[in-house]
Every structure is written in C-alpha cells, then in structure tokens.
N, C-alpha and C positions, 0 to 999 in steps of 0.2 A: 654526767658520766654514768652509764649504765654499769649492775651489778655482776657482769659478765666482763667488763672492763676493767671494776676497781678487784677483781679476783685476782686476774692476769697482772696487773702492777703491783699486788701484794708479794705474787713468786718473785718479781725482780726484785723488791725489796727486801724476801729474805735470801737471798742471795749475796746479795750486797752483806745484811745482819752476819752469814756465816763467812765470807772472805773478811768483814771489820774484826770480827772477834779472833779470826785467825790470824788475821797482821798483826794485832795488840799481843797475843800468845807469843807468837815469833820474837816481836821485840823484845819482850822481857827474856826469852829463852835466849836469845843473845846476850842480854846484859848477864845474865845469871850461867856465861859459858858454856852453853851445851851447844846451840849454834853457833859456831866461827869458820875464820878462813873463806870469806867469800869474794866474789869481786867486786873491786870496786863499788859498780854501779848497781849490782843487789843490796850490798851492802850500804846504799846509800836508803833503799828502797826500807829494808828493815828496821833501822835506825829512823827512820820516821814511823814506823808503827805503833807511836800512843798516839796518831792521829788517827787510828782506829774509833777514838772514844769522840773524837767529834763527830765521825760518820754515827755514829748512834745514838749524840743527841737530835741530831737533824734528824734522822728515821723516827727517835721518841716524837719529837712536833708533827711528823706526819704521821705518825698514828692515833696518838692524840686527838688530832683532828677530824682524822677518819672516826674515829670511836665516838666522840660525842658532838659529831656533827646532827644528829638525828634526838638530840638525849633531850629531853625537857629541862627548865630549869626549876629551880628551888633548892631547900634546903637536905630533901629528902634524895637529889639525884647526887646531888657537892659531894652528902654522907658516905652513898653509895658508892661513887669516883672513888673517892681518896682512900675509904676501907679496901677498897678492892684492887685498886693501884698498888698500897702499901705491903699488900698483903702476897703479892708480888714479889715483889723486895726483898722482902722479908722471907716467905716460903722457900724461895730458893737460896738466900744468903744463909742463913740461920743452922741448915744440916751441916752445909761447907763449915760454917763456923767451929763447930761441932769436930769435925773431920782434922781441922787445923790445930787445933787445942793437943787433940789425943799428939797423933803424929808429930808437933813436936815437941809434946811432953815425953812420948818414947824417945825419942831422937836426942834430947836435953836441947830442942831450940827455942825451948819456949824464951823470950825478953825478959826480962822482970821487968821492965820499963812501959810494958803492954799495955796499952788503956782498953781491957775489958768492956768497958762502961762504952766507952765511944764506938768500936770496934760492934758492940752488938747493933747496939740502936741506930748504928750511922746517922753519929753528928759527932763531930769533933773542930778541933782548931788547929789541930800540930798532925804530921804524917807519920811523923816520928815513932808513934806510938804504936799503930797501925797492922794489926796482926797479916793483915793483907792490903799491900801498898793500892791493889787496885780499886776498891772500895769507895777511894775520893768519890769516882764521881756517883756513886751511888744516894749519895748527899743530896748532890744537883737533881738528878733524876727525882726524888721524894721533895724537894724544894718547888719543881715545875708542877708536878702532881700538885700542890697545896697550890700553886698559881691556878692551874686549870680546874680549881674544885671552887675556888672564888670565882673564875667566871661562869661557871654552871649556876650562880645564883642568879646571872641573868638572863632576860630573854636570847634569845639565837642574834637578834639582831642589836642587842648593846652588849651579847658576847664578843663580838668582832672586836668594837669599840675600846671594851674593857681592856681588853690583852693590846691593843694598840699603843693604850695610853700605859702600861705597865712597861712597853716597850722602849716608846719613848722616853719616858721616866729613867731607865737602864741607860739608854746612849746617849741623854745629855749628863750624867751623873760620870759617865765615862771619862766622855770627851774630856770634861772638866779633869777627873783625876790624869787623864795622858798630859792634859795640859801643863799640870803641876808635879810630873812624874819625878823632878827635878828637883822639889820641896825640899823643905826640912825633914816632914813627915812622910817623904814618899816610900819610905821601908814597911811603916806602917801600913800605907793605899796599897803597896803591889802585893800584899799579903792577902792573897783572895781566900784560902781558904779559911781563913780569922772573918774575913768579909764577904763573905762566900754569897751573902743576901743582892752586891749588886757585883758578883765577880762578871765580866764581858762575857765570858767562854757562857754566860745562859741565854747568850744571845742566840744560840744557837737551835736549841728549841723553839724559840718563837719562829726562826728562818723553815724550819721544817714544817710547822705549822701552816702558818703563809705561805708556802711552796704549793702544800695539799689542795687550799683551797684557791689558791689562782688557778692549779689548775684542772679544779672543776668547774670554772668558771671560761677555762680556755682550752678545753681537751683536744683539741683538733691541734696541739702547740706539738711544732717539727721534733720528732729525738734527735733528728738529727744538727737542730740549734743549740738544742742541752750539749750534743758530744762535743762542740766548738768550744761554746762555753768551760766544761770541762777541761778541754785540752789546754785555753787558754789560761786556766785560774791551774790547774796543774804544773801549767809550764811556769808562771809569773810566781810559786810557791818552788818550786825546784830555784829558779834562778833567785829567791830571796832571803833563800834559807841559810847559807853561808854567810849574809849578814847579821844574823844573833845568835851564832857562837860564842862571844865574846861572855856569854852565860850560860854555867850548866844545864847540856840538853836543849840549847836553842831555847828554839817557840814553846816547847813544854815549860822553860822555868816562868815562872808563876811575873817577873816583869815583863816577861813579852806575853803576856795573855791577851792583852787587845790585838797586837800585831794574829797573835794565833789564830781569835777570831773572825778576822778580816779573811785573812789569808788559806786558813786551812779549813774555818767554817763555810767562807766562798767556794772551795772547792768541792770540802762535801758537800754545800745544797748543789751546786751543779750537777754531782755524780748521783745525785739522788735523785731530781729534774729528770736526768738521762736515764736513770731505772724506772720511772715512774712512766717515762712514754714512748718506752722501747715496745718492738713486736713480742706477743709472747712468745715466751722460750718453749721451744719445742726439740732440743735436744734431749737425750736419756742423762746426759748429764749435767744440764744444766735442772732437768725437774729433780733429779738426787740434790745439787746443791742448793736448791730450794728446800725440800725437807730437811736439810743439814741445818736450816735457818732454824729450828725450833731448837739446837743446841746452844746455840751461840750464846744465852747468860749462861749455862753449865759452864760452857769453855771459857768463858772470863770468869769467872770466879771461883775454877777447880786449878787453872792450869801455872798457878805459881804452886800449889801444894804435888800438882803431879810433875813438874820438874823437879822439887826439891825431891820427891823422893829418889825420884832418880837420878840425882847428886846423890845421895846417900848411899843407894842399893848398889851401881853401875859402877864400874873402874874408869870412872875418865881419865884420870890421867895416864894411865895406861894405854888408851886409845888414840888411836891417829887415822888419818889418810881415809878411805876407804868404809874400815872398820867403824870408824866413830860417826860420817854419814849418815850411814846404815841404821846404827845406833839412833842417833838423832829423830831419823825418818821413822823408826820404830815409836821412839818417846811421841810422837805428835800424835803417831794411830794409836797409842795408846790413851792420849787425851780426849782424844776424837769417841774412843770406846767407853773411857770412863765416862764423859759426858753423856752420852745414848745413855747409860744406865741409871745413871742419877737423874736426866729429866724423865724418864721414866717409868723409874721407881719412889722417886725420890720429889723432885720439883713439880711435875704436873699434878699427881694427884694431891700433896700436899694444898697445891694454890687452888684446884676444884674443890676440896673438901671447904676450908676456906670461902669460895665463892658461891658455894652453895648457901653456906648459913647467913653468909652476910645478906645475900638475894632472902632469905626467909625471915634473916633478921628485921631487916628494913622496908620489904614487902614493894619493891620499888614498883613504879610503874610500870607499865608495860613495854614503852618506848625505851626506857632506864633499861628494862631487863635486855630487851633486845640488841639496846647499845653494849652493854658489857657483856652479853655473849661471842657480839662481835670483837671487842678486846683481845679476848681470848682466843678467837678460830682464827682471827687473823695475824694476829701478832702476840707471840709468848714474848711480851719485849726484856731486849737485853739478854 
C-alpha cells in the first residue's frame, strides 16, 4: 500500500474517530437528560452509543499497527512507544482532570467517595469512584500500549507472532470463563474491570491490528465487501440486542462483555475494513469531518464536564418542545467548540512538548523517530 494511499484511509479513519466520539457524547447526554423525546428508532440508535468505545479500540489496533509497522525493535524503541503513547493519555486526560476537580468543587459535586489516586493515574478496580465515568476504557487503551511495547522487543517478523500468541492466550482464557459463566465464582470472572488483565472487550484491539495488516497484505480487498459485512454484523447486533436486557444497559454490562465483543467488536472491525478501503472522500464536508477527527479524545473526555455544566448554568426544566432542541443543539456546538480549543491550546502542544523530550531523551533511532512522528500526524488517538 503506497504512501498516498495509507493518507487517504487515514481521513476515513478519522472520520469515523469524530462520528465514534460524537455517538458516546450523545449517549451519555441522553442518560444525563439534556437529550430526550426521540423516536423510537433514533432513540434506539443513541442508547447504543457506548459502542462508540469499541469503534476506538479497533481504530487504536489499526493505528498501532500503522505506527510501528516500520519501527525497529529493542529495548530503546518499547521505551520510546510506551513513553510516548502514555504521555498521550495522559497530556490530554490530566488538564480535563484539573477542569473537573475546580467545577465541581464550585458547584459542591465533588464525591467524597472519589478515588483521586485511581482517577489520575488510570488504574482502578471499581467505577464507582470514578471522577469521570468515561475513563474506564482509558485503562485498556495504556494496558494494549504496554502489550505492543513488548512486542517491539521483537524482530517485525516474531512481532506478528508474539501478539498472536497473546491473542490466543485471551480467547482460550475466555472461552473457558463463558464456559463457567455459571460458576460459583462467576460474579467474581464477569468482573472485568477487577480483571481487566484478560477482560474480552481487548480483544478488540488486536482485531484492528490485524485488520491493518491483512490489509496491506490484500489492498485491492472490494469496500464494497466490507459494506456487506457491515451491513450484516450491523443488522445480526440490531436483531441481538433485545436479548441482554435482562442486565443493566445490555451488552455494556460488564456479563455480556464476550457477547459485546463478538457482536459489537464484529461490527466495528467491519465498519473500520469499510473506512479503510473506501474512495477518498472528496466532499467539503466530509474533509471538515476529517479534521474534526483531531478533536475527538477532547470530546470524550470534556463532554461529561460540558453537560454538567450545562445542567447547572441552563433552566431545563423549564424548557420543552422546540426551545430545549435548540438548547440541546447549542450544548453539542458548544462541546464541539470547547474541544477545538483545549486540543489546541491545551492537548496538542502539551503531548509535542512531551514528545519532543522523550525523542531527546532516548535519542531513538531514526526509524523509531520516523515511526512516532507518524503517531502523531496521523492519529491524535482518542
């Protein structure tokens, strides 16, 4: 796949990046009432919006892969990866953090029950605690980075290898716990984020991984077989999802986490396959909502703090019909705004500043350096 090619599937990929982080926005602004009163069948479309966060582990495995497809291996490229990965994470979690503390220390929302500790460093065991419920998978995301920094220790060609068998490793470890889902101890197994080491839903990065490089290995592969695909694992999750109700929030509660990754991780890598070897987008607005893709970790990690405020500031319940719409459609451009200005001002230059020392620090190779420029030009992920 030439360099003119992997450019153009990068714009559908962020593309994809800004409509995933805008479904997850949506859904929470529903559960948190500023979005209601819709129909039916949108309203069935929103209410699946934490499947937003599967489309963005599957995009983190293809870029991933794009990123250290070229990278050397050793100990001094792993270093490089995962500083620079983390720092990521971090750069842009860290100000938000910051942002959440104040506002609802003025506000009086702060918990007392808030694990600080876990909430900074992202690693925790409980949700409960969780200054910002969305964070979870922020866990997973710095958990794959620590996988793909061990396989940087090997050659390109027992890289494959490695992440195969880490793979494997995961789906017979699964299999067994669905098996037993029945147990005595099965409260303890479905408790993925206590076990978060082999939770399924990381299945989902390896799939975006392996997506990248089948298909650099098959570039001539139809979009128009991915939209089938698509359409089919789309439709077979539409018609499956009234079966795990019977648990709060379906497929999101943490015992249907294998069904979720079957089901809603299928359909992301399809819809990602589909972005991946679609024509380039040559509308004016599809290259805008490409550029929009460099917001989308601002927008998932600002836009519980920018609805709250606006629960706070805003008469809802005073609003109805028309007026509250309006309202609504306002609060998102306002997310959409706040985010432009926090990445940056705020998130990019903080992760270059970062990126730079770590590149000086470590003196990486030249391949290395190359690789993690491309990280960054291509994908601000998350």
């Amino acid at each position: 796949m030439s360099h003119s090619q992997i450019y153009e599937m990068i714009k559908h990929i962020q593309i994809l990046r800004f409509l995933a982080a805008m479904w997850v926005a949506v859904f929470h602004g529903a559960v948190l009432g500023i979005f209601t009163d819709f129909p039916h069948w949108l309203g069935f479309i929103i209410n699946m919006g934490y499947a937003g966060v599967d489309i963005f582990f599957v995009i983190s495995g293809v870029i991933m892969a794009h990123s250290t497809k070229n990278t050397a291996h050793g100990v001094r490229a792993a270093g490089a990866f995962v500083l620079t990965r983390f720092s990521r994470i971090y750069m842009g979690w860290w100000p938000a953090l910051l942002l959440y503390l104040v506002f609802f220390k003025v506000t009086q929302q702060l918990d007392p029950h808030i694990n600080f500790q876990g909430s900074f460093y992202l690693y925790f065991t409980d949700l409960t605690g969780l200054i910002n419920i969305v964070i979870w998978s922020l866990m997973f995301e710095l958990y794959f980075y620590i996988l793909m920094a061990a396989a940087l220790l090997f050659s390109r060609d027992q890289r494959q290898n490695f992440l195969k068998i880490m793979l494997g490793v995961l789906v017979v470890i699964n299999v067994y716990f669905f098996l037993d889902r029945t147990g005595a101890d099965a409260g303890l197994q479905r408790d993925w984020i206590k076990l978060f080491y082999v939770a399924p839903i990381v299945a989902e990065f390896f799939m975006g991984y392996f997506l990248y490089h089948y298909l650099q290995s098959h570039s001539s592969s139809p979009w128009k077989l991915w939209g089938l695909l698509a359409a089919a694992s789309l439709g077979l999750l539409v018609y499956m999802a009234p079966h795990f109700e019977d648990h709060p929030y379906g497929l999101a509660n943490f015992h249907y986490w294998p069904e979720r990754t079957l089901l809603m991780g299928g359909a992301a890598l399809a819809i990602a396959g589909l972005a991946l070897t679609l024509p380039s987008p040559r509308s004016p607005i599809a290259r805008i909502m490409a550029k929009l893709g460099d917001y989308s970790y601002a927008i998932y990690v600002l836009h519980i703090l920018v609805f709250n405020m606006a629960l706070v500031l805003l008469p809802w319940k005073s609003l109805d019909g028309l007026p509250r719409i309006a309202i609504a459609i306002f609060v998102l451009l306002a997310l959409l705004s706040a985010s432009a200005v926090y990445y940056h001002a705020v998130e990019r230059p903080l992760y270059m500043f970062c990126r730079e020392k770590i590149n000086r620090w470590l003196q990486p190779l030249s391949s290395d350096r190359s690789s993690l420029g491309t990280i960054h030009k291509n994908q601000q992920l998350r």
